[in-house]
N, C-alpha and C positions, 0 to 999 in steps of 0.2 A: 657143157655149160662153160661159159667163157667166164675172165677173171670178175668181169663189170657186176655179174649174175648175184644174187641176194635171195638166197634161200632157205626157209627157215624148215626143219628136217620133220614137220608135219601136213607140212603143205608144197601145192607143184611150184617151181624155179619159178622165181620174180625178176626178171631183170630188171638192174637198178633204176637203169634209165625210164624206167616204164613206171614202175611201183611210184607210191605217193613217197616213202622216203628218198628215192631217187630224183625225182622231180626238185623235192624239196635241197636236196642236196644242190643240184644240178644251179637250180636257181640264188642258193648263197652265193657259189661261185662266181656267177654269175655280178651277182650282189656287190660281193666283193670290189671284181673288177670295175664296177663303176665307183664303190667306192674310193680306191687308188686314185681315180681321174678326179672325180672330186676335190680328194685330196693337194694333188698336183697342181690343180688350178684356180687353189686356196676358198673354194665356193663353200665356204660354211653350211651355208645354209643345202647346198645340195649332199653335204657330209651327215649331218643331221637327217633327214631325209632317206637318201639310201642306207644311214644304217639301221634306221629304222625298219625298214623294208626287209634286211637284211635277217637282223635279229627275229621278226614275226616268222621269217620262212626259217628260218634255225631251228627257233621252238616248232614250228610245223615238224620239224624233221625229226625230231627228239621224241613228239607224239609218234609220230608213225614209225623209228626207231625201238620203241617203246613195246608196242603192239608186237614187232618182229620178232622179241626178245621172248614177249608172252608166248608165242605160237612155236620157241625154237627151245630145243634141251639148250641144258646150260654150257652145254658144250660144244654149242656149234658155230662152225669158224664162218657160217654165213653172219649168223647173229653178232658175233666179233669182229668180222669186218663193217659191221654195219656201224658197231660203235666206234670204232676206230676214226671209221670217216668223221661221224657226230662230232669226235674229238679233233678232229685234224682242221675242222671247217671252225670249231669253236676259235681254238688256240687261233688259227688266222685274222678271225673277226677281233678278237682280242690286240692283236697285232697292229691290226687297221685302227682302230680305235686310238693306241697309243703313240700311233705315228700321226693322225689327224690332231692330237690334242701337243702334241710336240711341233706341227708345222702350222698351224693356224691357232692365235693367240687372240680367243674369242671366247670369252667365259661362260655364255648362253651355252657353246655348243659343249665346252669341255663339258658343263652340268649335263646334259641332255644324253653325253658318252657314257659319263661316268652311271647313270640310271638306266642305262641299258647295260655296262658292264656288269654292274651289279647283280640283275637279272638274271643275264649267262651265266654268272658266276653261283649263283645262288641254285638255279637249276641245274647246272654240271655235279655239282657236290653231293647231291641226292643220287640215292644208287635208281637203276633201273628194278623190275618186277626181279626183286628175290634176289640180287646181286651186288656188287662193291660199289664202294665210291672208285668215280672213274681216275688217273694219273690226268690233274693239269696241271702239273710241272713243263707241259709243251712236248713228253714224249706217251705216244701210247702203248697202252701192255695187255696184253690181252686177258681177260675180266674184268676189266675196268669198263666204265659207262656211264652212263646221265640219268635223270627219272622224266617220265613226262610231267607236264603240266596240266 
């Protein structure tokens, strides 16, 4: 099973790529990188937009994240990796968010940021099924994690 693989230790290998939380993931990134462009090219209104975008497929990821955790002992490092990413793709979006509201001085969109930071913020703090509140100090530790929605 290669490193990308997401496995939860009661069911057969998921590769990430394939699984709904892979997908999910797959496409913040994604998200992401047009958010930067957006950002770059001071298009407000396409910053609002993709992050929008962004954030819906996050929470997707966080649901099916969620489920992964339900079907895995608490101790499994598929299940940990999977949070990890949840965390890594958060803190980014977060990232995005504060450099959009730092390069474009557009009060609609800063509101619009901040109501989705919120959100992320709000959902990351809640532990997953039976588990910690996840580290978003910006580094991950393993037992940490999100809750679904």
């Amino acid at each position: 099973m290669g490193e990308n693989d997401v496995m939860p230790d009661s069911v057969a290998p998921v590769p990430i790529g394939t699984s709904g939380f892979g997908q999910a993931m797959i496409g913040v990134n994604t998200k992401c990188g047009e958010l930067a462009a957006a950002i770059a090219a001071h298009d407000f209104e396409g910053v609002v937009y993709v992050a929008r975008e962004a954030t819906r497929m996050w929470f997707t990821g966080l649901t099916k994240c969620s489920r992964l955790v339900e079907l895995s002992s608490t101790s499994s490092p598929h299940a940990d990796a999977a949070r990890r990413l949840l965390e890594e793709t958060y803190m980014r979006l977060l990232e995005l968010f504060e450099q959009a509201a730092r390069t474009i001085d557009v009060p609609r969109m800063r509101r619009a940021l901040a109501e989705l930071r919120v959100s992320l913020v709000t959902a990351i703090a809640q532990p997953l099924s039976g588990g910690d509140r996840p580290d978003t100090r910006g580094r991950s530790s393993k037992g940490h994690h999100g809750k679904p929605v």
